[in-house]
SEVEXBA-18384 format. One record per residue (C-alpha): chain; x, y, z. Coordinates in steps of 0.2 Angstrom, whole numbers. Each point is the difference from the previous one (the first is absolute). Layout:
! SEVEXBA-18384
SITE/cadena/px/py/pz
SITE/A/X/Y/Z
...
! end
This chain:
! SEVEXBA-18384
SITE/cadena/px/py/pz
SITE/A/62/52/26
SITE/A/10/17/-2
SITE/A/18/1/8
SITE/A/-1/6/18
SITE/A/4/15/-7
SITE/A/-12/6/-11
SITE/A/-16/6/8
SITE/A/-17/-6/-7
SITE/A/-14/12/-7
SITE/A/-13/3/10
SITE/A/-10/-8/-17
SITE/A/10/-17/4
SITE/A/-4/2/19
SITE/A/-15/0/-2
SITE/A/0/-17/-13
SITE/A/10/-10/13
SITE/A/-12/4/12
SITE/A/-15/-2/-12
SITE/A/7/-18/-1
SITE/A/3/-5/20
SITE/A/-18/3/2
SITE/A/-7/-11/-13
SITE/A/-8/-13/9
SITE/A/9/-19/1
SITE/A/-15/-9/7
SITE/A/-8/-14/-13
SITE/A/-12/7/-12
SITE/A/-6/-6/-19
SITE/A/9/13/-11
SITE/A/-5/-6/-14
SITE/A/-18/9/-3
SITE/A/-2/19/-2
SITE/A/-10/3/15
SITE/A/14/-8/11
SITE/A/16/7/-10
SITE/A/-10/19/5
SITE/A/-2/-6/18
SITE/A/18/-3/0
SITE/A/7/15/-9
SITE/A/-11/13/12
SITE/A/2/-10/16
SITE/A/14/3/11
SITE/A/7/-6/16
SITE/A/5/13/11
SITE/A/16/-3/15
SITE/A/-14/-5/16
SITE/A/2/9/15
SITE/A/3/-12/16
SITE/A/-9/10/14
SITE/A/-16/3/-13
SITE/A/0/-18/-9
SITE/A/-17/-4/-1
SITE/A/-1/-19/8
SITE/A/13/-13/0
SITE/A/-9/-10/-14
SITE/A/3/16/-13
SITE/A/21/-1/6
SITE/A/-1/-19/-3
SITE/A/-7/4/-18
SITE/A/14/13/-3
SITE/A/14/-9/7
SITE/A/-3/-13/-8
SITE/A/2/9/-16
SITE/A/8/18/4
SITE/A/7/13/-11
SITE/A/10/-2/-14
SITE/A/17/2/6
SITE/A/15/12/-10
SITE/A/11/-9/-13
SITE/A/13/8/-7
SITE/A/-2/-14/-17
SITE/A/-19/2/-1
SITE/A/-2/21/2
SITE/A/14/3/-13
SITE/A/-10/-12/-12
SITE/A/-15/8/7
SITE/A/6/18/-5
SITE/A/7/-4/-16
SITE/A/-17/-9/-7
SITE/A/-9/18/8
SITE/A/13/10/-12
SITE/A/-5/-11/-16
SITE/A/-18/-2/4
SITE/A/-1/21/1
SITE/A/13/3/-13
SITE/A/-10/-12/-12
SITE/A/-18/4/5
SITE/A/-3/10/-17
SITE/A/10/-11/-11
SITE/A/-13/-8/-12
SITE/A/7/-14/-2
SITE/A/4/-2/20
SITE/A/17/-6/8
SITE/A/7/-17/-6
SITE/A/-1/-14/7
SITE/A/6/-4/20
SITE/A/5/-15/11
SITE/A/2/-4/16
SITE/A/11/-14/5
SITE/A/9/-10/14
SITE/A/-3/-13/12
SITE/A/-15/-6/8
SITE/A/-4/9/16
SITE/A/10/17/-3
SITE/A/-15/12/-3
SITE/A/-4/-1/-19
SITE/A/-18/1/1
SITE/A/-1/12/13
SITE/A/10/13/-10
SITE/A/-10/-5/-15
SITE/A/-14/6/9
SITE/A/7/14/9
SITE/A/5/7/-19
SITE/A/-18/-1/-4
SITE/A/-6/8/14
SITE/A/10/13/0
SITE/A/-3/5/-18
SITE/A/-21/-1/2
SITE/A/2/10/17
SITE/A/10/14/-11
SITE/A/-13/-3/-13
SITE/A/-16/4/11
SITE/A/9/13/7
SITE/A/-2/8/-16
SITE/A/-19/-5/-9
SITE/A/-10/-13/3
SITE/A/-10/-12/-9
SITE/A/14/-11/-7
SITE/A/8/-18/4
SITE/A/18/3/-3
SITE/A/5/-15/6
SITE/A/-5/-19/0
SITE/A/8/-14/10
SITE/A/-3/-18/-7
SITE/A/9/-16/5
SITE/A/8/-14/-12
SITE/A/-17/-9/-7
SITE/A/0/-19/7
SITE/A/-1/-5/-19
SITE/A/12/11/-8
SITE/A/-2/-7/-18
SITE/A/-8/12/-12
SITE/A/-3/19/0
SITE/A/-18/-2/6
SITE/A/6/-6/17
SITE/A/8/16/5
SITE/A/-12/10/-6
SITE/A/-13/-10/10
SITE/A/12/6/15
SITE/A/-1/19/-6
SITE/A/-17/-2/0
SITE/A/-6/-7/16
SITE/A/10/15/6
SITE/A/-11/11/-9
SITE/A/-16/-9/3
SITE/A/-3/-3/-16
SITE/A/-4/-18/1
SITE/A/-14/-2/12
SITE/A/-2/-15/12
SITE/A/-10/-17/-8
SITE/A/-17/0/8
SITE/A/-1/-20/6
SITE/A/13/-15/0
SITE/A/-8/-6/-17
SITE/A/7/19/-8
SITE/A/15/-3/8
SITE/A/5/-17/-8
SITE/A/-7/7/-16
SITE/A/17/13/0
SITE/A/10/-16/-8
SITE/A/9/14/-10
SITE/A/1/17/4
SITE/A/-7/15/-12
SITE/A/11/11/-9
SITE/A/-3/17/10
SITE/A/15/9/-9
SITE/A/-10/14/-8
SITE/A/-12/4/16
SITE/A/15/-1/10
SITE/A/10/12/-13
SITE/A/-14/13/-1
SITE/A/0/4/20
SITE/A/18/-2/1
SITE/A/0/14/-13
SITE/A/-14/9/5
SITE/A/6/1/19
SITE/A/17/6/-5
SITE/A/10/-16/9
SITE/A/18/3/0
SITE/A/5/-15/11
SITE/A/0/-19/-3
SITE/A/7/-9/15
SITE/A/4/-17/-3
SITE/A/7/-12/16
SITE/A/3/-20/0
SITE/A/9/1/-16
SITE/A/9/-16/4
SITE/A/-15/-10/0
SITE/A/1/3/-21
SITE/A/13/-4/-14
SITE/A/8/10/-12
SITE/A/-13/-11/-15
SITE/A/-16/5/13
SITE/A/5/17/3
SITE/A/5/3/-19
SITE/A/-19/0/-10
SITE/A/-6/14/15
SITE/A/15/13/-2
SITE/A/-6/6/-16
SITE/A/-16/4/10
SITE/A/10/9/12
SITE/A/12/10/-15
SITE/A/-19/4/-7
SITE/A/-6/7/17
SITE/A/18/10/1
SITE/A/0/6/-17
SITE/A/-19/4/-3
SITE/A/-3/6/17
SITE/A/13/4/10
SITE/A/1/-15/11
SITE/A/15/-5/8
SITE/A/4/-18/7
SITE/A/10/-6/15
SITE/A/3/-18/5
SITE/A/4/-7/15
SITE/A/9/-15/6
SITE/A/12/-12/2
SITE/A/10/-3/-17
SITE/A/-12/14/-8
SITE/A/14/6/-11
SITE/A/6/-16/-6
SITE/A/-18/-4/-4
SITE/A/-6/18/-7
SITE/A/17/1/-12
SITE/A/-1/-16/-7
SITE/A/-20/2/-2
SITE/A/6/16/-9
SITE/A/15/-6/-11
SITE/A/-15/-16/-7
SITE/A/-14/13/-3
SITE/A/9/11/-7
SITE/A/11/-9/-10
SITE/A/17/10/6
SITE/A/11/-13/-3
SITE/A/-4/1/-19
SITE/A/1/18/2
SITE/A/18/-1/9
SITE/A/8/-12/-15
SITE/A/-6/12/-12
SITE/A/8/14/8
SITE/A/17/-10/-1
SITE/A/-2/-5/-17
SITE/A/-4/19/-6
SITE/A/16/7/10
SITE/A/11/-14/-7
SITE/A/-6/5/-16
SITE/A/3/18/2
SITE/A/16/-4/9
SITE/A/6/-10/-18
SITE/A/-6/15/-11
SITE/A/11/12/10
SITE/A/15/-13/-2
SITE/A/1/-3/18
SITE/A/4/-15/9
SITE/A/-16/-11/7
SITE/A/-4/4/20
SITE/A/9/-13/12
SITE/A/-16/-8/7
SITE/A/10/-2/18
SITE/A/-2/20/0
SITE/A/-17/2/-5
SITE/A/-11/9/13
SITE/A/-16/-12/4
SITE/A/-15/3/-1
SITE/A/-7/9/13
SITE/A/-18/-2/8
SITE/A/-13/13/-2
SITE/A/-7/-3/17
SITE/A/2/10/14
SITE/A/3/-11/15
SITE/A/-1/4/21
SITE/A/8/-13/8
SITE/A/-4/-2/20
SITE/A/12/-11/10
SITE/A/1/-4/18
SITE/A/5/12/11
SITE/A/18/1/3
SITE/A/11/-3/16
SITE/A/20/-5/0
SITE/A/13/11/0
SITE/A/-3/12/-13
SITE/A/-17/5/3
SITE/A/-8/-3/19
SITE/A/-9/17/-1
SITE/A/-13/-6/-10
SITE/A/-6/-14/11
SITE/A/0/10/14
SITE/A/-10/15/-7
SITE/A/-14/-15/-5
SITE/A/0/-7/16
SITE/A/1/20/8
SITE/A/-18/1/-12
SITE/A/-7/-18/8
SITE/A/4/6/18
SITE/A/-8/18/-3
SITE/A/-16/-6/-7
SITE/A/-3/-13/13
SITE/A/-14/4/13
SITE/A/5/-11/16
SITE/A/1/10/16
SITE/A/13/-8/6
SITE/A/11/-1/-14
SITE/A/20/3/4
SITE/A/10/9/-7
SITE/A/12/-5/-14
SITE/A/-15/-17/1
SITE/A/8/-6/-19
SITE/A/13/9/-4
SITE/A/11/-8/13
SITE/A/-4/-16/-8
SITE/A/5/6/-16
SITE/A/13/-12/-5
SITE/A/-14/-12/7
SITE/A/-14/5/-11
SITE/A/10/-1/-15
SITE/A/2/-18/5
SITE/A/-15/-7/3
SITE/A/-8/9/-17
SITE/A/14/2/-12
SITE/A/-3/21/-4
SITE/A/-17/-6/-6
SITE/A/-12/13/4
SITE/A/-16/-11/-2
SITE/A/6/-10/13
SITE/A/9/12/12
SITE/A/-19/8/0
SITE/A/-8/-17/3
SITE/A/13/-3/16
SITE/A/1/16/7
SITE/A/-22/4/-2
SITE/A/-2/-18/9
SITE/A/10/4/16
SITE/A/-9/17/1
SITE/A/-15/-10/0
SITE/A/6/-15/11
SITE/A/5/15/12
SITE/A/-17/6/-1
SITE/A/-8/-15/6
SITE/A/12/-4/14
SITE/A/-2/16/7
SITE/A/19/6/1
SITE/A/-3/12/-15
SITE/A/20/-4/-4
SITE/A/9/-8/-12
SITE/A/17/-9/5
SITE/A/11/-13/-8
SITE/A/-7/-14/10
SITE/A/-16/4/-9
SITE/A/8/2/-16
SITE/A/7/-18/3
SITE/A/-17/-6/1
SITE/A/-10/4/-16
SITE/A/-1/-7/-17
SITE/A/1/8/-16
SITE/A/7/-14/-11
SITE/A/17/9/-6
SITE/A/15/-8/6
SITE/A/-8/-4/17
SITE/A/14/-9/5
SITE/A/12/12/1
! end
């Protein structure tokens, strides 16, 4: 997020808001039909005294809106600015992770990256897929695997008629150029990758020549997400690509240079590392101590205006701050998960509020012992 200061186009208004209305309830993502539901569906603030029937609040409280944070939208804008800045780059943008612990909001921003660039897309032509949104193959060995991934997305690999066809798939067909030709052909700029810490650098390593092909041949940029996904990513890359070898050579040729010119060899102790080529977003908890108490409050602020309870007090979580930040650690994950299962305990109870007492009550398996 910009300093309070600086004022926000109305072009990065309207992304951030674009984003809070993405829907959070459970769907597969990973097919085309669904991944277009999601990118064109929106869920919109409800209106107490209008609110169709109690069943439809249970179903949006127990989900909501997503709630401002200050980590997430400046990651958010920044990958907007690349993906636009980039879009007629042949080659496409390099590589991007997405990293941090478990429960912080990796895959949601993934996803809210990608549909935010096929929302801008459509707005302009139709008739494209600019963006596809696999998951870490369960067998991660061998490039077929992830493109088998790439292409149940697509619907390129059509369902086995019976149980016998089924246990006839003992090994997976190579689809790479089926999958290559409508990748090309629908102008895909987007490869979304999330799980990647259910893979090792060795697994990852024989598909991210595949990947470089897509980016290079046909614009198509990659973005992994998950836990460790720059630790895994960058040593996949320094194997693959044999930087290492590439890194000694580079030494040798400037020690040699150095000796031509008659000056002394470089002190290794001062030699600059080598640097990563990834471009990482790292999303950690959300802050409260001393330094920094506004941000937990503005989330909470966000909870406590997207809930629809009719009897909901005023200053229901922020109050609790210091509480809240207990009990779930800054993870946002969680702090969802607590605060969406009071709303809905409320709901049932019939006192449409949410206190601390309640709060005391439920469950969400992250430092419940606080």
């Amino acid at each position: 997020m910009k300093a309070a200061t600086t004022q926000r186009t109305p072009r990065e208004e309207q992304i951030l808001a674009h984003a809070e209305a993405a829907p959070l309830r459970l769907r597969n993502l990973f097919t085309l039909d669904d991944w277009n539901w999601y990118v064109r569906e929106k869920v919109e603030q409800p209106n107490l005294d209008t609110f169709a029937t109690n069943n439809a609040r249970l179903i949006y409280n127990s989900h909501l809106r997503l709630v401002a944070h200050p980590e997430f939208d400046r990651a958010l804008l920044r990958a907007s600015l690349t993906f636009r800045g980039n879009e007629h780059r042949t080659e496409g943008p390099l590589d991007t992770v997405i990293d941090g612990p478990a429960g912080t909001g990796k895959t949601f921003l993934l996803r809210a990256i990608g549909r935010e660039y096929q929302a801008w897309v459509e707005g302009k032509e139709a008739g494209r897929i600019p963006v596809v949104h696999i998951t870490v193959p369960h067998d991660t060995d061998g490039k077929v695997n992830w493109v088998w991934e790439i292409a149940c997305f697509l619907g390129l690999n059509p369902p086995p008629k019976d149980d016998r066809a089924l246990l006839d798939l003992k090994r997976l067909p190579d689809l790479t150029h089926p999958v290559t030709h409508v990748l090309a052909r629908a102008r895909t700029r987007m490869l979304l990758i999330d799980d990647i810490q259910r893979t090792t650098p060795d697994q990852l390593g024989p598909a991210l020549h595949y990947f470089d092909y897509l980016r290079s041949r046909h614009g198509v940029a990659t973005i992994f997400c998950g836990t460790g996904a720059a630790d895994i990513v960058q040593a996949a890359r320094v194997r693959v690509d044999n930087h290492r070898d590439a890194d000694t050579n580079l030494r040798e040729r400037v020690k040699t240079q150095r000796a031509k010119a008659g000056l002394p060899e470089p002190d290794p102790s001062k030699q600059e590392p080598v640097r990563s080529e990834l471009s990482v977003t790292w999303l950690d908890p959300i802050h409260c101590h001393e330094a920094d108490q506004k941000t937990s409050l503005k989330v909470l602020k966000g909870f406590e205006d997207n809930l629809c309870l009719h009897n909901l007090s005023e200053h229901a979580l922020t109050q609790h701050a210091a509480y809240l930040h207990k009990r779930t650690g800054g993870y946002l994950k969680h702090l969802s998960h607590l605060i969406c299962q009071a709303a809905v305990d409320a709901m049932r109870e019939g006192d449409e509020n949410i206190t601390l007492e309640r709060l005391t009550t439920i469950r969400v398996g992250h430092n419940d012992d606080a």
